[in-house]
N, C-alpha and C positions, 0 to 999 in steps of 0.2 A: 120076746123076740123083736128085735129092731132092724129093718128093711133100709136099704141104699141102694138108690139110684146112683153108678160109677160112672161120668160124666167125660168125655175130650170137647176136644175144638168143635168138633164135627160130628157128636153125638148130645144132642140136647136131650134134658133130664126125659123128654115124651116118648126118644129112642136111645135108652142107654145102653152104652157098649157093654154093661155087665149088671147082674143085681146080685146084692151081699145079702145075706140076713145073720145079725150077731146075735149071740145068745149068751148065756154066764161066760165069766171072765175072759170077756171078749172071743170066744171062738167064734170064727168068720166060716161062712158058705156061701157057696157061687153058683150058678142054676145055669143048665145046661141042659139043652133041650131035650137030649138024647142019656144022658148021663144023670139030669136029675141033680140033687143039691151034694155036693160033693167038698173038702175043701180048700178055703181059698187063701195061693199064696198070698203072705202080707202084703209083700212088693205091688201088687196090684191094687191095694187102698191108699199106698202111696205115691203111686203113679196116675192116678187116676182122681177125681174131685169126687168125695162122697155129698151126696144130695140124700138128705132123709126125708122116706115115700112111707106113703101105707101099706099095707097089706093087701089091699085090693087092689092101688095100682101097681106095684110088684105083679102079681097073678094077671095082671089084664097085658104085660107087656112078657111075661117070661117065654111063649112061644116063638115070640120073635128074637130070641136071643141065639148069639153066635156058639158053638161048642167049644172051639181052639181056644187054647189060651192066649191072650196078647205075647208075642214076642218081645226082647229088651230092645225094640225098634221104637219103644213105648215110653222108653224110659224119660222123661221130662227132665234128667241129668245126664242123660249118655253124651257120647261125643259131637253126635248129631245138635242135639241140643244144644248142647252148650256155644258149640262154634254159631248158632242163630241168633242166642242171646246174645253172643260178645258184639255180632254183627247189628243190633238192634232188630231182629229179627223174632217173635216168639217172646213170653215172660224171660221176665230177670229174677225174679223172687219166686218162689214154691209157699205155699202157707200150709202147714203141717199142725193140725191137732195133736197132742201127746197124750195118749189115753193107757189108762192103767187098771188093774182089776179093782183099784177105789173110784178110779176117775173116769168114767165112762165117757164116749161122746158128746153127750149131752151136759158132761159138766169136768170140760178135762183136766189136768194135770198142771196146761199149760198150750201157750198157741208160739213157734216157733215159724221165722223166715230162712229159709233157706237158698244163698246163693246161688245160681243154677251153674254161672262161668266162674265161682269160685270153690273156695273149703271153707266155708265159714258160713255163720248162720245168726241171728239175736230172737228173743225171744223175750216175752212180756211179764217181767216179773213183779212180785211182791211189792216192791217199790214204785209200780204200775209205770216203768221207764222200760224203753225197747232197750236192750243191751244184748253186747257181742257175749255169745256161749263159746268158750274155749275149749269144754268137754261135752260130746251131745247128752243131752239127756237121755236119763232111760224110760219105757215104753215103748206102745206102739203109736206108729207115727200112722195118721190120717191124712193125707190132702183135702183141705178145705175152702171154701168160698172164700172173696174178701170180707166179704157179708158177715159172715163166720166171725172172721177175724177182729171184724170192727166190734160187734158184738160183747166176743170175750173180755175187751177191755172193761167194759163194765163191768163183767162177772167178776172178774178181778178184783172192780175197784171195791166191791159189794164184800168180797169177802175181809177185807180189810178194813174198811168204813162202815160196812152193815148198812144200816138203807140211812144213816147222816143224809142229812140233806146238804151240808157243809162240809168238806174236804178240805182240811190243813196242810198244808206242806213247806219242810223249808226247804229253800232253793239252796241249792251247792254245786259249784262247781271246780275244775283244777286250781284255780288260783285261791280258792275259798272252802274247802271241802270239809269244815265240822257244821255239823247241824246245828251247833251247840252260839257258831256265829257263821249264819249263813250268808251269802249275798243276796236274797231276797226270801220275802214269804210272801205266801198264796196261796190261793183255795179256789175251791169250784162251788159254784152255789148253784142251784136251782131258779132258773129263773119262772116267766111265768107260763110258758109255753112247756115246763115240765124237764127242759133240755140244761145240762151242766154248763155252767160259765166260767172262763179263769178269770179270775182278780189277784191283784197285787197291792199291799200294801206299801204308802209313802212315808213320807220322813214323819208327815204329819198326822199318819194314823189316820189316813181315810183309803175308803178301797176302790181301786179301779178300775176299770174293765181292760185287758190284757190279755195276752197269747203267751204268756211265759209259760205256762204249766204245759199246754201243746208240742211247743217250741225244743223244751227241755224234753218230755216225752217220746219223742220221734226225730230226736237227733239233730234235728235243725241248727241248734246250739248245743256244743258238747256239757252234760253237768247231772247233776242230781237231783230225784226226787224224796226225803225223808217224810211218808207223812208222821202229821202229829197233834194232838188233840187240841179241842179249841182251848185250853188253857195253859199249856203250853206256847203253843199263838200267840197269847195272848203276852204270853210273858218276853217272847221271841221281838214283836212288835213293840214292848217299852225299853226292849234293850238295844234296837236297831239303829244303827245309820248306817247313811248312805258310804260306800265306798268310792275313793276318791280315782277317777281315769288315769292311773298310770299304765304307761305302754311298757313293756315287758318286750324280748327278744331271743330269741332260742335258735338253737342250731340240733339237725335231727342226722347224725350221722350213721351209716354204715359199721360195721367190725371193721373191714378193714381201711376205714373212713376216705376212701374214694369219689364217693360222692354225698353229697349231703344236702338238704335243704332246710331253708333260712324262713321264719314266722315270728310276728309281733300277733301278743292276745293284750286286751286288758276287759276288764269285767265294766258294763254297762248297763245301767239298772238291772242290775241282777242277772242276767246273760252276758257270757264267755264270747265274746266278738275275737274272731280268728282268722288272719290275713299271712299268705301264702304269696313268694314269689311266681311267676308263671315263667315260663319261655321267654317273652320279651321284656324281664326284669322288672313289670307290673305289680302290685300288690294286688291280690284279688280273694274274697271272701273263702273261707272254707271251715271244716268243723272237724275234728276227733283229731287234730293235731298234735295235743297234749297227753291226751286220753291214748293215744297209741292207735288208736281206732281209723284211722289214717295209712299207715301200713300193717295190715295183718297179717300179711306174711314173712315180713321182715323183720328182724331184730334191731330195730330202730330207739332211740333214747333222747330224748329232747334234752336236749344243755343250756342252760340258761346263759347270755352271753348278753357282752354291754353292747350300743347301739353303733359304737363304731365296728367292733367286731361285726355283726349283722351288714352293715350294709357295704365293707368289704367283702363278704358274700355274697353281696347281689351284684358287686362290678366285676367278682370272677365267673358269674353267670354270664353275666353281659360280653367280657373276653371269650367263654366259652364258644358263643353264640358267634363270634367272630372268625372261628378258624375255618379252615379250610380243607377240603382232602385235597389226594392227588388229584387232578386235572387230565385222566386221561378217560374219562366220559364211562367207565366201569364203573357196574353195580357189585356193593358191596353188601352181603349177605350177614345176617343179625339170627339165631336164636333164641325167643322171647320164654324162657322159664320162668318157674317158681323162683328158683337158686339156681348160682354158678355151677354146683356141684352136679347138678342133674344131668342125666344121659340127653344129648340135645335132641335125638329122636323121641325124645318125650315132651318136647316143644308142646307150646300152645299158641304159639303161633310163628311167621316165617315173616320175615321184614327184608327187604333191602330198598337199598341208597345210593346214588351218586355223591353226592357232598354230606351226607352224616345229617341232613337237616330234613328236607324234603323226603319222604320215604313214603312206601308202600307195604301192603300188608297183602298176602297170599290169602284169599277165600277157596276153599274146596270146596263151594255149595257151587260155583259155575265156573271155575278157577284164570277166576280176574285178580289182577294187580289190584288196590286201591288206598286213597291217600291214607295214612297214618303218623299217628303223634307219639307214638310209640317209644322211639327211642329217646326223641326232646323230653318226654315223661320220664323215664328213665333216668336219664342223666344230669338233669334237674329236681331229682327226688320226689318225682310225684306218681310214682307208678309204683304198683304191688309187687311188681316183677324184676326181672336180670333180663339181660342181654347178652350172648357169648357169640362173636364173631366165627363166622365157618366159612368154609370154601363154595366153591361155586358146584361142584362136585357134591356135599354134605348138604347144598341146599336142592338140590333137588330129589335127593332121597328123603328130605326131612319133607320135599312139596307129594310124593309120594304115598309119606307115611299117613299126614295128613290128610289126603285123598283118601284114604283106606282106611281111616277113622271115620271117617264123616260115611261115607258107603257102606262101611258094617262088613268089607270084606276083609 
């Protein structure tokens, strides 16, 4: 039998707001002063951070424990939530253990990020790279420390490598993606201090100290990790050269190609370097542009397109940027969905605008105006979302609805 301290903002592991104790295949109980050890919905180990305690400190805190169940005012994804997160308010990520009658907590399944103001979630796999999960795994889900989280990567990396001191990988990424001829290799060694180091190999077959493998692992740069043993390495580094800096150019359009946005990548030592027009027709850095990983809600497709096409794209931006509305000092009301198709009172959020540029966004946490980029993101293709124009009438039943989300009424 295995004891957890259930953890919030506001209840440190010395007063926690619940204690579990799991027993074979994961069946959970929750201790109640009056009620005794009774069971415990799942939803509560995933709303909550499990802290693993002893047995003694369990039994030295279980009288002070609450009977009621947490209400879904708890929920760390409810509506409450999410609108804090969007606002930078409260976590953006959830860190979820996925535990299974093979994989207990103590050695899970898998450790999974979950977006709190999104649908979408990655998760650390096999390849020891964070990648987006399009279908959630199965198990149960735990919420976890980051501690946790950081942790597992080794557990990972161990089941794959076994206790190597040496870690092989080749680098891949969109422009480059057979293992077989990678854009870079790399390994982690041990150094003296006992802690993993990335290195990279050169033209010339010597190793040197680098962040690629980090880099690659945590999205920084979109691309791949294959590992692969040192003799393969081995053979990977006499068949290597360097790849030569061509710029590349793509267009990411829409179904019904409305809007679209415009990126140059090209591969540099061995990382995918990925530049994004902004609002004011800038290039400015960004990553998963290729990979799709960039829009996950949108059915988005990168087109590969010559350098005049491309930067005819960024002067239609620039015209965009130029227009103008009417002039008669009215705010004009925006619906920010998932999709066009969506009921606008299922909004995530309410925008309006005088001139289509300057905008504000509706909070229901104190229900203030406040600036937003919202639409500019939008309509420059850098936003996960739609937009659907409504009346002045439809916006304030949608500021309404949203009020009454956020409140629980």
């Amino acid at each position: 039998m295995k004891y957890f301290a259930l953890i919030a903002h506001d209840h440190p592991v010395e007063r926690p707001l619940m204690v579990v104790r799991v027993g074979r295949a994961g069946r959970a109980e929750r201790y109640g002063p009056s009620r005794g050890w009774t069971p415990c919905d799942p939803l509560h180990r995933e709303w909550f951070v499990n802290v693993p305690i002893t047995e003694e400190h369990a039994n030295a805190v279980l009288d002070g424990l609450a009977d009621d169940d947490p209400d879904d005012t708890w929920d760390p994804r409810g509506p409450r939530a999410r609108m804090y997160a969007s606002e930078g308010y409260g976590p953006g990520w959830l860190d979820l253990a996925v535990e299974t009658d093979e994989h207990p907590f103590d050695d899970p399944l898998t450790v999974v990020r979950h977006h709190v103001s999104g649908t979408w979630e990655i998760a650390f796999t096999r390849d020891l790279v964070w990648r987006t999960t399009p279908v959630p795994l199965a198990g149960r889900r735990v919420r976890v420390t980051e501690e946790y989280r950081d942790r597992f990567e080794e557990v990972q990396a161990r089941r794959v490598f076994g206790d190597a001191e040496i870690r092989h990988f080749a680098v891949t990424n969109p422009l480059y993606p057979d293992p077989a001829k990678p854009s870079a290799i790399a390994r982690e060694r041990v150094d003296a201090e006992g802690v993993f180091q990335g290195e990279t190999c050169g033209p010339d077959g010597t190793w040197t100290r680098s962040s690629t493998i980090f880099q690659v692992r945590h999205g920084v740069h979109d691309g791949g990790l294959t590992p692969v043993t040192e003799r393969v390495a081995a053979r990977l580094v006499r068949a290597w050269k360097p790849r030569p800096r061509t710029v590349r150019y793509f267009l990411c359009r829409d179904k019904a190609g409305a809007r679209s946005c415009v990126a140059r990548v090209w591969d540099e030592d061995g990382l995918l370097r990925e530049e994004k027009v902004n609002h004011d027709s800038d290039w400015v850095g960004t990553s998963g542009f290729l990979s799709g990983h960039h829009f996950p809600h949108r059915d988005h497709r990168p087109v590969e397109v010559g350098e005049d096409e491309a930067l005819e794209r960024v002067e239609a931006v620039e015209r965009a940027n130029g227009l103008t509305w009417p002039e008669d000092g009215r705010y004009r009301y925006h619906a920010i969905v998932h999709r066009v198709t969506d009921d606008v009172l299922t909004a995530r959020m309410l925008v309006r605008s005088r001139d289509g540029h300057r905008a504000q966004s509706f909070s229901a946490r104190d229900g203030k105006w406040r600036q937003t980029f919202e639409l500019l993101d939008i309509r420059t293709g850098h936003s996960y979302y739609d937009e659907v124009p409504i009346t002045e009438e439809v916006a304030e039943r949608l500021r309404e609805v949203l009020i009454a989300r956020f409140t629980g009424r």
